[in-house]
C-alpha positions as semicolon CSV with decimal commas, in nm:
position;residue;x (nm);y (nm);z (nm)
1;X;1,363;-2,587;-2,649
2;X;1,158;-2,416;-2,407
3;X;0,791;-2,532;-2,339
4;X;0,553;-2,323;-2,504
5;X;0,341;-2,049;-2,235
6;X;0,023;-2,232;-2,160
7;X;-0,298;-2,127;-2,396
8;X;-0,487;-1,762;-2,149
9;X;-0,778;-1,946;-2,010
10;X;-0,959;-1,792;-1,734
11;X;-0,714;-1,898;-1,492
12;X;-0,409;-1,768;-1,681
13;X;-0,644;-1,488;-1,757
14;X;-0,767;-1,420;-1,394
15;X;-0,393;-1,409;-1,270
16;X;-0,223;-1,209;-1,511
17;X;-0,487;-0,945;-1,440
18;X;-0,418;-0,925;-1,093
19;X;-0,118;-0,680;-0,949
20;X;0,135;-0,786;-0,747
21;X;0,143;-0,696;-0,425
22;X;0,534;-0,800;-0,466
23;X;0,594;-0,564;-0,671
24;X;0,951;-0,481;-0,823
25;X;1,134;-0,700;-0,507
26;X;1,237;-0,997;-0,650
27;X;1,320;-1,201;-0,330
28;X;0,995;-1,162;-0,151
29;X;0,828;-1,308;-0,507
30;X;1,094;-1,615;-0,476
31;X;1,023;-1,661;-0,120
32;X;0,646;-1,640;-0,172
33;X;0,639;-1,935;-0,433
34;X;0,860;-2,132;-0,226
35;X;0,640;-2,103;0,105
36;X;0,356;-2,186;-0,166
37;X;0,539;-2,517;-0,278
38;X;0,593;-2,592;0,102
39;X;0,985;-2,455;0,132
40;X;0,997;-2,242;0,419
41;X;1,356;-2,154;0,434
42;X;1,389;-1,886;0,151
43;X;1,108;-1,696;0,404
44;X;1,318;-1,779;0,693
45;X;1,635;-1,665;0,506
46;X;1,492;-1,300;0,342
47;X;1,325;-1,219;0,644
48;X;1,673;-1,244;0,833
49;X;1,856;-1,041;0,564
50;X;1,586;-0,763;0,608
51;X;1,641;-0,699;0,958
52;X;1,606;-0,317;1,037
53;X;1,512;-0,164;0,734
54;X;1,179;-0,097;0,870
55;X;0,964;-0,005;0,524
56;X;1,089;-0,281;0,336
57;X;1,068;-0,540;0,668
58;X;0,645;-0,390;0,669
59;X;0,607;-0,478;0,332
60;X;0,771;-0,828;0,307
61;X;0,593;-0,944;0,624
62;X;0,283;-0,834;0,504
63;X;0,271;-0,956;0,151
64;X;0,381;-1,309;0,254
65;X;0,131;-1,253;0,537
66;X;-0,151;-1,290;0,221
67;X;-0,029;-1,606;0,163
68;X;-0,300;-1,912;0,279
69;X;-0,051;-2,114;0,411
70;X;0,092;-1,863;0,613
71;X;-0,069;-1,811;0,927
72;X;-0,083;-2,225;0,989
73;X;0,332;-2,211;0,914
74;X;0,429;-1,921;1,096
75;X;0,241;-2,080;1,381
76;X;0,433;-2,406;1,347
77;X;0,764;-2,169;1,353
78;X;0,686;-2,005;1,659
79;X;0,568;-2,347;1,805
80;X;0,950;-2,458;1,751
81;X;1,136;-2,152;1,799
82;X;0,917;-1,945;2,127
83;X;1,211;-1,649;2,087
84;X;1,169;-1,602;1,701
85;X;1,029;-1,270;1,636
86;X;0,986;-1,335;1,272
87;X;0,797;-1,587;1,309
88;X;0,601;-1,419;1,558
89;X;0,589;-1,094;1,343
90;X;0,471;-1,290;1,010
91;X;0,213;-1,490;1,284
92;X;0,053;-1,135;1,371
93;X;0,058;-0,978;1,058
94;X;-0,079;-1,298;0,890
95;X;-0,376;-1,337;1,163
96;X;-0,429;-1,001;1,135
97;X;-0,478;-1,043;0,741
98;X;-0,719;-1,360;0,801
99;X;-0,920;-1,099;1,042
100;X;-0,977;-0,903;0,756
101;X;-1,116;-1,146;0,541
102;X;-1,370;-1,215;0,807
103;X;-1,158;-1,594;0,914
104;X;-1,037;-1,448;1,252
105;X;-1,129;-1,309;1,556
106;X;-0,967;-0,948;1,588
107;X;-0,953;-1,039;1,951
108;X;-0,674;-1,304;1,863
109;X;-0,547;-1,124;1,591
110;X;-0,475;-0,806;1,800
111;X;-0,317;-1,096;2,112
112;X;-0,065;-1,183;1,853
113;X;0,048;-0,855;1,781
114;X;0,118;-0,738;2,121
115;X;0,310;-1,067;2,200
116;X;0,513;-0,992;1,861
117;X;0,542;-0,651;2,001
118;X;0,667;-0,786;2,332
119;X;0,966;-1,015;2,124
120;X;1,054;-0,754;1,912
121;X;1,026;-0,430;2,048
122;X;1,199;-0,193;1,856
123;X;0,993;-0,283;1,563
124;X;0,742;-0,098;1,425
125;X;0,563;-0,388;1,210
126;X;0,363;-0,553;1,485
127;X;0,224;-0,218;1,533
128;X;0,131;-0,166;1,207
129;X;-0,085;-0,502;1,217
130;X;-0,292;-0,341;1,513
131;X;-0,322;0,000;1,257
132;X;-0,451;-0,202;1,012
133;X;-0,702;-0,364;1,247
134;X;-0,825;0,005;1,295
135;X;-1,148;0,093;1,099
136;X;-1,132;0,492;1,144
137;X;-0,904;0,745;1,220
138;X;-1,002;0,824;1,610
139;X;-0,814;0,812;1,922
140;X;-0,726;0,457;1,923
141;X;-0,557;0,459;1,542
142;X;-0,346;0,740;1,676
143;X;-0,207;0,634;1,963
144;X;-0,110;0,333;1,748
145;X;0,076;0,521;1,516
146;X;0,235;0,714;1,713
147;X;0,392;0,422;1,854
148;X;0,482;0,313;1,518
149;X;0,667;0,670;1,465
150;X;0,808;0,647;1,772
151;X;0,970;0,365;1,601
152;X;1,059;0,437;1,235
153;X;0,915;0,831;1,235
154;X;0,900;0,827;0,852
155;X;0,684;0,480;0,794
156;X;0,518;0,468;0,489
157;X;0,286;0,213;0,541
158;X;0,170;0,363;0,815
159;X;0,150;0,698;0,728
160;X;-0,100;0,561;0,407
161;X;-0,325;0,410;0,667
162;X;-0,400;0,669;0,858
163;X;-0,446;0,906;0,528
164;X;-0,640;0,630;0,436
165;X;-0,861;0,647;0,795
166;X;-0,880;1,015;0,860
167;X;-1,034;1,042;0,526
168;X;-1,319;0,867;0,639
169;X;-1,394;1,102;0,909
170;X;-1,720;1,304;0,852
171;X;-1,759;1,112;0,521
172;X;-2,149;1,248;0,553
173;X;-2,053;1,600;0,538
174;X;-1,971;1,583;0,177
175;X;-1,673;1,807;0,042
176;X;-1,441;1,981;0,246
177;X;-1,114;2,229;0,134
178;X;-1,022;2,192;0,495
179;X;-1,077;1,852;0,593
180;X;-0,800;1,704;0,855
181;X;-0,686;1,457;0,598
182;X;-0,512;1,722;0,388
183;X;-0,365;1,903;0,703
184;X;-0,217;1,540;0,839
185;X;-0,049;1,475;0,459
186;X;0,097;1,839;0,441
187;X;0,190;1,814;0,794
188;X;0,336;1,435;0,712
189;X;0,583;1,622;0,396
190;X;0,668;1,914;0,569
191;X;0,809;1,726;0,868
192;X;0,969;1,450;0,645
193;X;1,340;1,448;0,558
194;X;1,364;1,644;0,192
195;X;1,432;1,284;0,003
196;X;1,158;1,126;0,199
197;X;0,890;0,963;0,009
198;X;0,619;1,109;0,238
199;X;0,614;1,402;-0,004
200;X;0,382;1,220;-0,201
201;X;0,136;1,186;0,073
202;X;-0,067;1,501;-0,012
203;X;-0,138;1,334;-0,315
204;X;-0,313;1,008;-0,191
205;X;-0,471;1,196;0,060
206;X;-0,660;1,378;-0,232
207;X;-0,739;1,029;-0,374
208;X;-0,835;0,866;-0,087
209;X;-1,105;1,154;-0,006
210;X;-1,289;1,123;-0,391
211;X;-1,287;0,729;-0,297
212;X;-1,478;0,896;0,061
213;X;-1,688;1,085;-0,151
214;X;-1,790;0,937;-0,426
215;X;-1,872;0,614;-0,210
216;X;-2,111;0,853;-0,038
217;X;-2,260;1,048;-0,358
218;X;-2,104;1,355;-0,339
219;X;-1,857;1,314;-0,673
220;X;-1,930;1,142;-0,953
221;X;-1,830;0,745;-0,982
222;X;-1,653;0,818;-1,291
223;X;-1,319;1,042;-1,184
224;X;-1,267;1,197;-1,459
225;X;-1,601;1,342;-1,449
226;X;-1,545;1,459;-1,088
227;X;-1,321;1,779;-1,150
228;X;-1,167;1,646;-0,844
229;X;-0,795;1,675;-0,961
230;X;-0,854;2,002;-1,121
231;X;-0,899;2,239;-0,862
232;X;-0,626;2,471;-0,709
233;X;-0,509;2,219;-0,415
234;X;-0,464;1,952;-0,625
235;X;-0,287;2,128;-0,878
236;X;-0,091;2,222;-0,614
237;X;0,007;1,888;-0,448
238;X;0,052;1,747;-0,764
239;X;0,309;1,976;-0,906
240;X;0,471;1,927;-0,598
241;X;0,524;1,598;-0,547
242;X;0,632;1,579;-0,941
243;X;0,898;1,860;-0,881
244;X;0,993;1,641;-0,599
245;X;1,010;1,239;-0,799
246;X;1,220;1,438;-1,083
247;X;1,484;1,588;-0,810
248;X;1,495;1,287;-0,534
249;X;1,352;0,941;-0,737
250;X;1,400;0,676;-0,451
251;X;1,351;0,336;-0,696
252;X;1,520;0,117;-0,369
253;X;1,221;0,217;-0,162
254;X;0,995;-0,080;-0,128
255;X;0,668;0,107;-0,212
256;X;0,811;0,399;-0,425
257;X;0,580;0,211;-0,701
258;X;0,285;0,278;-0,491
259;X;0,364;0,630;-0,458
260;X;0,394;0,638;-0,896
261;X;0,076;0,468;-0,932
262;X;-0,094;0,759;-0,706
263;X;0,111;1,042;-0,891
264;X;0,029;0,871;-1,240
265;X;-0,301;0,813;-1,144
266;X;-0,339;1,218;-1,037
267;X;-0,151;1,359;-1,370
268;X;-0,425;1,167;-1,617
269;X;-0,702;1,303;-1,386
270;X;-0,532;1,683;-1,442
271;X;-0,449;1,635;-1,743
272;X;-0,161;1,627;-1,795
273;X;-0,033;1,318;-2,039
274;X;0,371;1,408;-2,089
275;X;0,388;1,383;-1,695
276;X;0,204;1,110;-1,683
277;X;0,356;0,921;-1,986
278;X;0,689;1,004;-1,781
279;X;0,560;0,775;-1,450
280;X;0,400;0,532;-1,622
281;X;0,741;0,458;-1,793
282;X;0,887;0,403;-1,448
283;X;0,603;0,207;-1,327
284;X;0,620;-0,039;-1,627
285;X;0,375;-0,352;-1,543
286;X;0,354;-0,250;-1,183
287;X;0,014;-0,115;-1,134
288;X;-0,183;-0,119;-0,786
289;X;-0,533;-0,120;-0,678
290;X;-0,503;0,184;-0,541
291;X;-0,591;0,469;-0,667
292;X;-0,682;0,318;-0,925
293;X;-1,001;0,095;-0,845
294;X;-1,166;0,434;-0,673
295;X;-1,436;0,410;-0,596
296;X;-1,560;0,091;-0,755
297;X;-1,358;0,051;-1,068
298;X;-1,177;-0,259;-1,217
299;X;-0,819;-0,146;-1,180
300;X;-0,631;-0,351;-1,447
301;X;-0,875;-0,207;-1,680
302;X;-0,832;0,139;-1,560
303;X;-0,445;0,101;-1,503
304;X;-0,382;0,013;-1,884
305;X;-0,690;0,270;-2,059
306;X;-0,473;0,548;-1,884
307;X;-0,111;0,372;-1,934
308;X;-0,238;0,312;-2,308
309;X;-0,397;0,706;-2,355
310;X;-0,060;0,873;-2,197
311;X;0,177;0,655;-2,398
312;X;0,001;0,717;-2,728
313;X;-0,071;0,333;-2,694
314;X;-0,391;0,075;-2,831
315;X;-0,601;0,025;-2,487
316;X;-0,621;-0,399;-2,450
């Protein structure tokens, strides 16, 4: 007989309110607990069977880059194996990550990612630890991604990180229908393959400028209150980037649940419950921080009030 769960303490309670940055990929979650309990092969092992698929290489390295252990290991790796460029790769990535919790010197943390860069230079993932090191959108964060495109021109991680920058830019000037961020995500979908995920960009561009915004008092904290999906643009992107999941739904991408959580996050806002209802069946218990913590919300909570209100559902 099967031991019974154990009782939802705060513990219990603290981690099953926390999303995944694993999402829906299996493997990476069985790798991550093993590196946790110490077992280092199943890492060395997935991140060999990932190889060139660039998008899904990004996001493996960098959630098992969040792992503690991680940087200390992958420095161990290198240590025995100088030619590795996964374990220099998951080194950089993982530095980089300590950086941004304030337990590294970006100095060191940008050194690793050029010598990853150096072992493995056809890969775009080192470069995307320097974007991420990047605070705004200017000269510097370009020429970085444009060596990541020059790489893997449709990058999704990267093309969210700059959205994500360049919607910082002139974040005093208060609302703008012309604003650079919108250009770069139309620009980013128009120049994408048809079935490329990118056509959701548009979308998280609009979120990522009412998280600008409202963080500097020109929308209201509240989203719903801001009017901010319901204007002509975003009605606009929105329907667009629907019409597009319903014709080309890419579930093997390894962020296509990112994308859902910004389109299911940007139906509720409009209005529009069926659509949402639709996505939010897709994304099942997947939900992400972002959008959904903008601009300084609790996201479980605001994940399942919406999941719950679209799916005709009791809010807990």
């Amino acid at each position: 007989m099967p031991l019974p769960p154990p009782p939802p303490g705060r513990d219990h309670e603290r981690v099953r309110r926390t999303p995944d940055p694993a999402l829906d990929d299996t493997d990476l979650g069985l790798a991550r607990a093993a590196l946790a309990q110490g077992r280092r092969q199943p890492v060395r092992s997935l991140l060999a069977r990932t190889g060139a698929d660039w998008d899904r290489r990004a996001h493996r390295t960098a959630v098992l880059a969040l792992e503690p252990c991680t940087a200390a290991w992958a420095h161990e790796w290198l240590l025995a194996e100088p030619g590795s460029a996964d374990a220099a790769v998951l080194l950089a990535l993982a530095q980089v990550r300590r950086t941004l919790r304030g337990k590294e010197d970006a100095a060191a943390a940008r050194a690793a990612c050029r010598s990853a860069a150096a072992l493995a230079p056809a890969d775009p993932t080192p470069w995307l630890g320097l974007l991420q090191l990047e605070r705004d959108g200017g000269t510097a964060a370009v020429r970085i991604f444009e060596e990541i495109r020059s790489r893997h021109r449709d990058h999704h991680h990267a093309h969210h990180l700059m959205v994500a920058r360049l919607a910082e830019r002139r974040a005093d000037g208060g609302p703008d229908p012309l604003h650079e961020v919108h250009d770069f995500a139309a620009w980013a979908a128009e120049q994408a393959p048809a079935d490329s995920p990118l056509a959701i960009l548009p979308v998280v561009a609009h979120a990522e400028r009412y998280r600008v915004l409202a963080a500097h008092g020109f929308a209201p904290a509240d989203p719903a209150a801001s009017g901010h999906w319901r204007d002509g643009r975003a009605r606009g992107v929105t329907k667009a980037a629907f019409d597009w999941w319903l014709e080309w739904e890419h579930d093997d991408h390894p962020r296509h649940l990112i994308d859902l959580n910004f389109l299911a996050h940007a139906k509720v806002l409009e209005g529009r419950g069926a659509e949402a209802a639709a996505l939010f069946h897709r994304i099942g218990r997947h939900a992400t921080p972002e959008p959904w913590s903008y601009p300084d919300r609790d996201p479980h909570r605001a994940f399942h009030t919406a999941r719950a209100a679209a799916l005709g559902l009791r809010a807990g």
